[in-house]
C-alpha distance (Angstrom), angle and dihedral (degrees) to the residues before:
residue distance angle dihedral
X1 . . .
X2 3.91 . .
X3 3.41 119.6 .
X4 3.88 130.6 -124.5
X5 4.08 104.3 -128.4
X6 3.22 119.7 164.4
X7 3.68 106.2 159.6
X8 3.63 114.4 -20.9
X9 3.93 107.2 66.6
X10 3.49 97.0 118.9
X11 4.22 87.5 57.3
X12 3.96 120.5 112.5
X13 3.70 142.3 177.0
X14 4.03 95.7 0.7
X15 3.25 97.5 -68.4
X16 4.00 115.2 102.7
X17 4.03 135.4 178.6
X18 3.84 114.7 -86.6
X19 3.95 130.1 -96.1
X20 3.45 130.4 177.1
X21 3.84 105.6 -66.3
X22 4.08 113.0 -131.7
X23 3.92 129.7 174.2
X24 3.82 116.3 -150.1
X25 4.06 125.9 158.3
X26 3.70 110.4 -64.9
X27 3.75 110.9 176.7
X28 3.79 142.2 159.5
X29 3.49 126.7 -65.9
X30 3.62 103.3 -121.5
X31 3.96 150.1 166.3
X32 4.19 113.2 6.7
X33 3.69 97.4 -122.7
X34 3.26 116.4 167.7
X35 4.07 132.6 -104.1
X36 3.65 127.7 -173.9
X37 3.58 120.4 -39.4
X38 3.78 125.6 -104.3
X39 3.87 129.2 -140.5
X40 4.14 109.2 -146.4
X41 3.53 111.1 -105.9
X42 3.73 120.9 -164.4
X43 3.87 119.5 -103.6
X44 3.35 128.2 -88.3
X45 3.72 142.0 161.4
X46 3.57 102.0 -97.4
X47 4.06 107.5 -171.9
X48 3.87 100.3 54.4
X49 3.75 128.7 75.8
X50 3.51 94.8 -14.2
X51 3.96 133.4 14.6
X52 3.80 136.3 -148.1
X53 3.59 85.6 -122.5
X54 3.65 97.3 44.9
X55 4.14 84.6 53.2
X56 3.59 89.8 59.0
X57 3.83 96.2 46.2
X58 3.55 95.1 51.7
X59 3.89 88.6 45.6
X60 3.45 93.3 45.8
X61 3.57 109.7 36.5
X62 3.89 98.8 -116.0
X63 3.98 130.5 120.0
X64 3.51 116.0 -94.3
X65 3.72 110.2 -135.7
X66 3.67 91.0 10.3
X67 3.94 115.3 142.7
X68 3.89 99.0 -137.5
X69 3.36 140.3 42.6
X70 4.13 136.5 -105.2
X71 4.10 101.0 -88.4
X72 3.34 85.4 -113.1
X73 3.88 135.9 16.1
X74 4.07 123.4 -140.1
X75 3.45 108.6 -108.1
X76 3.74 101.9 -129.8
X77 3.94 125.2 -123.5
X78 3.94 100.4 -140.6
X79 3.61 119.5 27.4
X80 4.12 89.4 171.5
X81 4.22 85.7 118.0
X82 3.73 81.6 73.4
X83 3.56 115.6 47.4
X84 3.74 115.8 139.1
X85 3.89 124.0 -90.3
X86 3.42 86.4 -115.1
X87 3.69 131.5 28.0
X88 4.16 108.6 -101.8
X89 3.90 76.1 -130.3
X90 3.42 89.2 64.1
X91 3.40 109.9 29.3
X92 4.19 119.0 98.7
X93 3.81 98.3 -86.5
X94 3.87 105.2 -131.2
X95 4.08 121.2 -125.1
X96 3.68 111.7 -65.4
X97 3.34 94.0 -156.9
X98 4.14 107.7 131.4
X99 4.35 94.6 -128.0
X100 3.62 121.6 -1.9
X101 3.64 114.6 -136.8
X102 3.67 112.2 -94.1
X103 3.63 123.4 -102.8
X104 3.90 119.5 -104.2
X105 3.22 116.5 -173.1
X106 3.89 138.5 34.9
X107 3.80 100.8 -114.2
X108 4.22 75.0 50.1
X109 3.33 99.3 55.6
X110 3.56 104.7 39.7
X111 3.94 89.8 43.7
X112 3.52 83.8 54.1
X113 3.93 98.8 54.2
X114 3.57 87.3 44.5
X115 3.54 96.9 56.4
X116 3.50 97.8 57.1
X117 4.09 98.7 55.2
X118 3.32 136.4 17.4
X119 3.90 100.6 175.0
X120 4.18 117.4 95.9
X121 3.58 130.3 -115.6
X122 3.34 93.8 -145.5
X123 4.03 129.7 29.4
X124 3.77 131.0 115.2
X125 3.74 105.8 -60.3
X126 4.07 97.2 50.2
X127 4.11 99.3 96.8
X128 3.57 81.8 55.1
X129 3.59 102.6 49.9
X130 3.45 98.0 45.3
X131 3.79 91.7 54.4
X132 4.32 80.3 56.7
X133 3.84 87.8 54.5
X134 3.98 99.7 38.9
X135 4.02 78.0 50.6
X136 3.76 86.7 58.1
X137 3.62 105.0 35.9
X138 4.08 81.3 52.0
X139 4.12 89.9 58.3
X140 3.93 87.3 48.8
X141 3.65 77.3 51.9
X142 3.90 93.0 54.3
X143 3.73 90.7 49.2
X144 3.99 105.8 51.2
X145 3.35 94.8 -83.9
X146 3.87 111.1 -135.3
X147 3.73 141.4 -24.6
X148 4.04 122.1 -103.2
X149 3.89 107.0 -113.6
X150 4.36 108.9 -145.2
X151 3.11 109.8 -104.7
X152 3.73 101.2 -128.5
X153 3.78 84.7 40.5
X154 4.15 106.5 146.7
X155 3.75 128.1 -145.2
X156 4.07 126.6 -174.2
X157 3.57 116.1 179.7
X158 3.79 101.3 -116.1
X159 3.30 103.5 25.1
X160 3.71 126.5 86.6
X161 4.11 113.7 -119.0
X162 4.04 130.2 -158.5
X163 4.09 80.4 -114.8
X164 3.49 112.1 41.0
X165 3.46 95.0 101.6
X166 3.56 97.7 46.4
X167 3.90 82.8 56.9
X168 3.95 91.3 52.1
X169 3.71 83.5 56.5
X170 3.65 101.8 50.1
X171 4.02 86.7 42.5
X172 3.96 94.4 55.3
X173 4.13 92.5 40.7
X174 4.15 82.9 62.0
X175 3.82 93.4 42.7
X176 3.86 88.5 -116.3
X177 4.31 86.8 121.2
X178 3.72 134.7 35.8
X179 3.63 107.2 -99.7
X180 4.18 85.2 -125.9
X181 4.32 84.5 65.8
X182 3.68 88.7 79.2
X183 3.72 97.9 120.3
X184 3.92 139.5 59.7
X185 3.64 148.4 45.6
X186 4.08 116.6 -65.9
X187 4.07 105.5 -65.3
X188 3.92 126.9 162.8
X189 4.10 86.9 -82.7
X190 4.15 89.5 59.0
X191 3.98 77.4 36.7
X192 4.12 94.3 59.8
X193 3.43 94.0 36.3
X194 3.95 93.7 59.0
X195 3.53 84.9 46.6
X196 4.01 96.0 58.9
X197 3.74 84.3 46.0
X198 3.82 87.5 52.2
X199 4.23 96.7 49.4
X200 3.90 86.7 47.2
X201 3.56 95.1 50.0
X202 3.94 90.8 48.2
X203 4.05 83.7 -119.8
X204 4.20 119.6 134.6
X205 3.77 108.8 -80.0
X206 3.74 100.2 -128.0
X207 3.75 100.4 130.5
X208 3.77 87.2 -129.3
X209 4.43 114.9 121.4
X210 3.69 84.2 -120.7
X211 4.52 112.6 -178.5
X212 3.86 82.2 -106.1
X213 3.49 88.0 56.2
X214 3.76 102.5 42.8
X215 4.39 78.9 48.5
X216 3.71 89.2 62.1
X217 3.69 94.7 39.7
X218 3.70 91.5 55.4
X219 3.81 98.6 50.2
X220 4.06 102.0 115.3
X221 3.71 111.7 -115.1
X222 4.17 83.6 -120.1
X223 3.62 79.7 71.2
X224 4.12 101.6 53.0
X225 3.52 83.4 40.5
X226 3.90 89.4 57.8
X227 3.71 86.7 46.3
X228 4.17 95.3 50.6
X229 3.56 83.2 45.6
X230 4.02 99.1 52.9
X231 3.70 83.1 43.4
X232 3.71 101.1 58.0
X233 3.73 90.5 42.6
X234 3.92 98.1 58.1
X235 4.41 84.2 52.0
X236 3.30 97.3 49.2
X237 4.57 88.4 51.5
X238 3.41 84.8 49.2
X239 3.69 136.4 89.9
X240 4.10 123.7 -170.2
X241 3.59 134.3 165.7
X242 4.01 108.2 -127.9
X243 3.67 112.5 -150.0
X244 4.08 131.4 -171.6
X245 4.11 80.3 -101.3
X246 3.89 124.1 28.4
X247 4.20 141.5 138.4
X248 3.35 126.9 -117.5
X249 4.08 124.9 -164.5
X250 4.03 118.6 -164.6
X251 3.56 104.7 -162.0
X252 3.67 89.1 -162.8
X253 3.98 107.0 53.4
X254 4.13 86.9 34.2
X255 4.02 94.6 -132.7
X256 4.15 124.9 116.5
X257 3.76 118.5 -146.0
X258 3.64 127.1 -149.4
X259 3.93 109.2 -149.1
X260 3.67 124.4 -161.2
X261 4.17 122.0 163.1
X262 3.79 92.7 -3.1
X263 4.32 95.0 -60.0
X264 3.70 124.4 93.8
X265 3.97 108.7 -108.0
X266 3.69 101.9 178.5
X267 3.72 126.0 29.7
X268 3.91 125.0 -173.9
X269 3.80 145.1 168.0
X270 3.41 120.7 -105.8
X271 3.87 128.0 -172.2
X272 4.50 107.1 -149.5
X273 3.51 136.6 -170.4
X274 3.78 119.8 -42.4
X275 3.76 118.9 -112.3
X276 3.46 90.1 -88.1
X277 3.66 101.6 31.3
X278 3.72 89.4 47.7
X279 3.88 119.7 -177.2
X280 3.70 114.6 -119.9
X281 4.02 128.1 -117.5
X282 3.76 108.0 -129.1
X283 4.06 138.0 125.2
X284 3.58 126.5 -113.6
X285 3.99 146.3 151.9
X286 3.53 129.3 -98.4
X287 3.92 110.8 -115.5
X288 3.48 109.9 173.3
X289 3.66 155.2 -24.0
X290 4.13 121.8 -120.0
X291 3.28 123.8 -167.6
X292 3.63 119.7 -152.8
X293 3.54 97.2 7.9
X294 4.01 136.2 -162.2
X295 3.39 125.1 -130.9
X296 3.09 128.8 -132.4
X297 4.28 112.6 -167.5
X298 3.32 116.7 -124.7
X299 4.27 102.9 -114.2
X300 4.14 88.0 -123.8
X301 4.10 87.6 59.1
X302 3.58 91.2 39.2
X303 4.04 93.3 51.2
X304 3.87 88.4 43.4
X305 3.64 117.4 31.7
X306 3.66 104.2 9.7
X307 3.83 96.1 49.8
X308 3.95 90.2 45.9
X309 3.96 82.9 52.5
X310 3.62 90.7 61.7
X311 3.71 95.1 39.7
X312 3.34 91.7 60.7
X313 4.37 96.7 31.2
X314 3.91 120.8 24.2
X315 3.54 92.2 -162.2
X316 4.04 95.7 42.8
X317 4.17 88.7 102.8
X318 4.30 83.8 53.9
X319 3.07 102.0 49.2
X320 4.04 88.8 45.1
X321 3.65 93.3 52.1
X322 3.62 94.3 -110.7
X323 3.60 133.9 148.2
X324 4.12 133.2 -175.5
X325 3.49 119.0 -129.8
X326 3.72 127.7 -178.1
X327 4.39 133.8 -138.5
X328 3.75 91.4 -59.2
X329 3.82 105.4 33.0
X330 3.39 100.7 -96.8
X331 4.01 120.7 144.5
X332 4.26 120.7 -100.4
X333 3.40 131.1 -155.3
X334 3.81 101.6 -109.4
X335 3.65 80.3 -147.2
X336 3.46 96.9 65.1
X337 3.45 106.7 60.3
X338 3.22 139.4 105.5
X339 4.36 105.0 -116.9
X340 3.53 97.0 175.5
X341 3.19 97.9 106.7
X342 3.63 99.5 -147.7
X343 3.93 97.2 124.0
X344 3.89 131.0 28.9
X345 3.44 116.2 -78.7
X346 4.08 124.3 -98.4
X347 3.50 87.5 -160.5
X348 3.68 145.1 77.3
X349 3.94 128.3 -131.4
X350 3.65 123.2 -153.6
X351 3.45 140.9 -177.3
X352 4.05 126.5 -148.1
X353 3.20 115.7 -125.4
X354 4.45 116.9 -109.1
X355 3.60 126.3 113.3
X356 3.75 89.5 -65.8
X357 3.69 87.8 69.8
X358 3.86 115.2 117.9
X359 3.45 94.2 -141.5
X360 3.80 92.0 57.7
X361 3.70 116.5 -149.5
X362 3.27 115.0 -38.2
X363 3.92 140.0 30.2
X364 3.48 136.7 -155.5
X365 3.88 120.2 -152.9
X366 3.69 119.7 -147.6
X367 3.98 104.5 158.2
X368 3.54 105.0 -140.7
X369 4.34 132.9 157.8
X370 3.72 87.2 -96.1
X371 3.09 97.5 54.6
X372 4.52 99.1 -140.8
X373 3.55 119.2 123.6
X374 3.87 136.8 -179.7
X375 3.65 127.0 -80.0
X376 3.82 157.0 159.5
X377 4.34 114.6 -102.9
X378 3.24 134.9 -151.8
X379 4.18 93.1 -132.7
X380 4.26 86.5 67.3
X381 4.04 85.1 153.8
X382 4.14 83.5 71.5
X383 3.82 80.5 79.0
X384 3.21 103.8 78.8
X385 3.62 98.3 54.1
X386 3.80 120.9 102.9
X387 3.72 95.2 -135.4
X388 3.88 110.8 56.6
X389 3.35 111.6 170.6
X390 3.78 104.3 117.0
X391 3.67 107.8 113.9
X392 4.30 130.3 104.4
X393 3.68 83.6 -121.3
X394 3.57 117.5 -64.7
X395 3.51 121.3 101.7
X396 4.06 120.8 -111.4
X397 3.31 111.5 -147.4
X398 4.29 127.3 -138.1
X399 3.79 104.2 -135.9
X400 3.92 101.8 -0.1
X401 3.70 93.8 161.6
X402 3.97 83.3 71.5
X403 4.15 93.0 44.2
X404 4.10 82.2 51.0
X405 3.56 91.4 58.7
X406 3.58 102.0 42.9
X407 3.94 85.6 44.4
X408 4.02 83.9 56.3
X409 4.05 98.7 27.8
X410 4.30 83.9 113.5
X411 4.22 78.7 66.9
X412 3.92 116.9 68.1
X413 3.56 94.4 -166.6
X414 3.94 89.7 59.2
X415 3.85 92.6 62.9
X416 4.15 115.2 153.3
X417 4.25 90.4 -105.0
X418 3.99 81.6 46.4
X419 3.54 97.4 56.0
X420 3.63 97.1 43.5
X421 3.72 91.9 49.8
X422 3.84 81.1 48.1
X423 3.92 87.6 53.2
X424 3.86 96.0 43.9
X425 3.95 91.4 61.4
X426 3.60 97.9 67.9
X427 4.06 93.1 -128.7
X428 3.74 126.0 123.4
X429 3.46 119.3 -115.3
X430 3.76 126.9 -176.7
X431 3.56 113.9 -164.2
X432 3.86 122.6 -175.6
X433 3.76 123.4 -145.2
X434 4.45 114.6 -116.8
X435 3.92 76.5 -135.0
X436 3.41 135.7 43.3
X437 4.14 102.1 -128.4
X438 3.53 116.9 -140.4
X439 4.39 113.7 -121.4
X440 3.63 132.8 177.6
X441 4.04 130.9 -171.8
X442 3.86 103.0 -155.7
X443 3.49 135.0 163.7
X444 3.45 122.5 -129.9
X445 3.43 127.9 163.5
X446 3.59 101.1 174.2
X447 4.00 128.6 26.9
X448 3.74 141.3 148.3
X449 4.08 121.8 -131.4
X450 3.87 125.5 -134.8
X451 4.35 79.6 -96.9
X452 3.59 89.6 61.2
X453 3.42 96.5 -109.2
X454 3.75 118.4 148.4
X455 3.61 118.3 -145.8
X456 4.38 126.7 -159.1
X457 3.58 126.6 -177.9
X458 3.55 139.7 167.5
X459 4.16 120.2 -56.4
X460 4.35 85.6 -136.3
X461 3.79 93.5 174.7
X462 3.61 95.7 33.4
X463 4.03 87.0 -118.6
X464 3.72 95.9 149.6
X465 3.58 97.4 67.0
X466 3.65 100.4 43.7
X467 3.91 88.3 55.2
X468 3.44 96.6 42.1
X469 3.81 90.5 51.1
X470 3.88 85.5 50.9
X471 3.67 97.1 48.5
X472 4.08 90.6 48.3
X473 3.90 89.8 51.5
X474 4.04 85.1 51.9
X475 3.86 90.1 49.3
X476 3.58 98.3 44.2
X477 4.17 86.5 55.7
X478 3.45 97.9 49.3
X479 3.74 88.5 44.9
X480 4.07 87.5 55.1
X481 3.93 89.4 46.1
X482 3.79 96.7 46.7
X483 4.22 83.7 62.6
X484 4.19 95.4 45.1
X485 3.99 119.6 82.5
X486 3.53 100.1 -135.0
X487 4.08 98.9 42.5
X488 3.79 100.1 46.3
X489 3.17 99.1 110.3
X490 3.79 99.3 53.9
X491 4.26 84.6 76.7
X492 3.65 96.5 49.2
C-alpha cells in the first residue's frame, strides 16, 4: 500500500519535531444534516494544469492560492443554486434544547456520537464526492459567495436584530436554510439552521450565534474551497485497501470510526498528536489486541522528559512504575545512569503495566513506519474536552475496551465481559486478530457524506496550506514546460 505523507515522513515513535503550537475550536463531528445539493460531475484530475479552485478564481475574480480573503465579499443576488437538499421545513428539526447535558461516561459518549451519524468519512466514493462539492463551493464562488456577518453582531431568539437577515442570507448561500427563510427576526427555524451550520462545522450544536460560530461563518468560501481542494488531493496520493470491516482516524475532527458493510458501527473520541508532536497520516493493518500492556518509552521521551524527571526527582521512575533495562533486557540501577541527557540513550525505559500505565488498558497494534499505535490512557477525563490534541502521536482512544471487542467480535471467547474480566486480573494477554483489519489515519479537513452533507473542521497543523503551496509550485512548472520545445512532454 502507498502511504499518504504529506509532511511528517521523517516522524518516529510518537514523538515529532516542534511547530508553533495553536488552539482553535475542534469539536465533534455530529448530526448529517444536509447542505446544498450536488449534481455529479465527471472525474477529472483536479491538481494539474488547471484546478477546481483555480476555475473559481478566475471566474470569480479572487487569488488562487492566496492566504486571505477579498476585504469584502459581494453579497450575491440569487442564492437559488444552493437551496438545501431538503427543505429546513422538512428536514428533522434537531433538539432545541439550549445545552445538552454532557456526556459521562465512555459507553455515553461514544453511543452518543454514534447516534447522530451513521455515514463514513472516509470509504471508497469520498475523492469523488468532494470533487462534486469543491464543484459547488466553486459556483458559490462564481456568484459572490456569502456575506461577512459583524463580528459583535447579537442574536436573541425572539427578538428581531439589525443582522438577522444578513444571517438568513449567509445560512441559505451554504444550503443550511431554505432559500424561502429569507425574512424575520431569529425564531427556532433561524435557530435549526445555525445548528446544521454548527454540526458541519464540528462546532457545539446549541443553536446560539456563539464568536466560534460567527468565526466559521466568516471563513470566505475561497477558503473551504482550499480545504475541499487539499482534501481531494491527499485521496487521490493515497492508496488503501477497503474491506467489509475497517478503522478510520481523522486527525483533524479527533474521532475514530469503525466501518463494517459500508456504515460506521462504532464511533469514538480520540485525542492525537499535539501541534508539535503531530500524529502522522498513513495506512496500516490491525495486528492485535493487548491487554494490560507494557510500555516501553520511546528513547526521544526518555532522553527529554524522562531524564529531566530524574534530574529534577531520583525517585520519579519509582514512583512511575518504571524500570531501566539495558541491550539484552537485563535490569539497571536507575542510579547509575547517566540523566544528563546530553547524548542518546543506550538504554531502554519501561513501564509495568497497572492502572498507572500510560497506555491505559488496552493496545491496539497496527505496525506501521512510525511506529505509534492506538490505545487506552490513564488521563480518560481528557475526553471530554473539545480540543484533543494532546498526545506524542499515537492516538488514545474513548472507550477502547468496546473497539477491542469489535476488533475480536470473529472470537467468542473475546466477548466485552471476557475482556474486562481479562483486564481485571492484572495479566497480559496478547491476542492476535484471525484477520488483519484494514486502518487509515487521514487528514481531512473537508468532506462530503453519501447524504450530501459536507463536513469542515479545523486545519490544526496548518497542512492544507503547505500542500496547496506545493501542488501550485508543481502546476506552475508544468505550466512553464507545456510552452518549451524540449519539455512538452513532461505535462502530457
Amino acid at each position: 500500500m502507498r502511504r499518504a505523507q504529506p509532511h511528517n515522513a521523517r516522524f518516529i515513535f510518537c514523538n515529532y519535531n516542534p511547530v508553533a503550537d495553536r488552539r482553535e475550536s475542534q469539536l465533534p463531528q455530529t448530526n448529517p444534516f444536509r447542505s446544498a445539493p450536488f449534481v455529479a460531475h465527471p472525474k477529472a484530475p483536479i491538481m494539474r494544469n488547471m484546478t477546481v479552485l483555480a476555475v473559481a478564481a478566475l471566474l470569480a475574480g479572487t487569488p488562487a492560492f492566496g492566504e486571505t480573503a477579498p476585504a469584502a465579499l459581494t453579497q450575491p443576488q440569487a442564492p437559488a443554486a444552493a437551496k438545501p437538499a431538503v427543505a429546513a421545513s422538512e428536514a428533522p428539526a434537531p433538539r432545541t434544547s439550549a445545552k445538552a447535558a454532557p456526556a459521562s461516561t465512555p459507553e455515553q459518549r461514544s453511543a452518543e456520537a454514534l447516534a447522530l451519524s451513521h455515514e463514513p468519512t472516509f470509504d471508497e466514493g469520498s475523492a469523488q464526492r468532494i470533487r462534486e462539492a469543491a464543484l459547488s463551493y466553486s459556483d458559490i464562488a462564481v456568484r459572490g459567495g456569502w456575506p461577512e456577518i459583524p463580528t459583535d453582531a447579537k442574536f436573541a431568539p425572539g427578538a428581531a436584530g439589525a443582522n438577522d437577515e444578513l444571517l438568513r442570507k449567509r445560512l441559505i448561500i451554504s444550503g443550511d436554510l431554505a432559500a424561502d427563510q429569507d425574512r424575520g427576526a431569529f425564531d427556532q427555524t433561524l435557530a435549526a439552521a445555525v445548528k446544521r451550520f454548527q454540526v458541519r462545522h464540528g462546532l457545539a450544536a446549541t443553536g446560539g450565534v456563539t464568536a466560534r460560530t460567527i468565526a466559521a461563518l466568516n471563513v470566505p468560501v475561497q477558503k473551504r474551497i482550499k480545504q475541499l481542494e487539499a482534501s481531494l488531493e491527499r485521496l487521490d496520493n493515497m492508496t488503501f485497501a477497503f474491506g467489509p470491516r475497517y478503522v478510520v482516524v481523522n486527525i483533524p475532527a479527533a474521532f475514530a470510526e469503525a466501518i463494517e458493510n459500508d456504515a460506521v458501527v462504532r464511533r469514538y473520541r480520540v485525542i492525537v498528536g499535539k501541534t508539535e508532536k503531530p500524529s502522522p497520516t498513513l495506512t496500516a493493518d490491525i495486528t492485535s489486541v493487548n491487554l494490560n500492556p507494557t510500555w516501553t518509552v520511546p528513547s526521544s521521551i526518555t532522553e527529554t522528559e524522562i531524564s529531566a524527571h530524574m534530574r529534577k526527582d531520583p525517585g520519579y521512575l519509582a514512583r512511575m512504575h518504571m524500570e531501566v533495562r539495558d541491550a539484552h533486557d537485563n535490569p539497571i540501577d536507575p542510579q547509575a545512569v547517566d540523566w544528563s541527557g546530553t547524548h542518546a540513550p543506550n538504554f531502554t525505559v519501561r513501564q509495568q503495566n497497572g492502572a498507572w500505565n500510560a497506555l491505559g488498558a488496552v493496545k491496539i497494534d497496527m505496525p506501521n513506519a512510525y511506529s505509534v499505535y492506538m490505545h487506552d490512557t490513564n488521563q480518560r477525563n481528557l475526553f471530554s474536552d473539545d480540543y484533543r490534541f494532546d498526545s506524542h502521536g499515537c492516538s488514545r482512544v474513548d472507550n477502547v475496551r468496546d473497539l477491542a471487542a469489535w476488533l475480536l467480535k470473529d472470537q467468542p471467547k473475546w466477548s466485552r465481559a471476557a475482556i474486562d474480566a481479562a483486564i481485571a486480573t492484572g495479566e497480559r494477554h496478547d491476542i492476535p486478530v484471525t484477520r488483519k483489519i484494514p486502518v487509515a489515519w487521514i487528514y481531512l479537513t473537508a468532506w462530503m457524506t453519501r447524504d450530501q452533507t459536507v463536513q469542515f473542521r479545523n486545519d490544526t497543523y496548518h497542512q492544507d496550506e503547505q500542500l496547496l503551496e506545493a501542488t501550485a509550485e508543481e502546476a506552475a512548472f508544468f505550466s512553464q514546460a507545456g510552452n518549451h520545445p524540449l519539455t512538452a512532454h513532461l505535462a502530457q
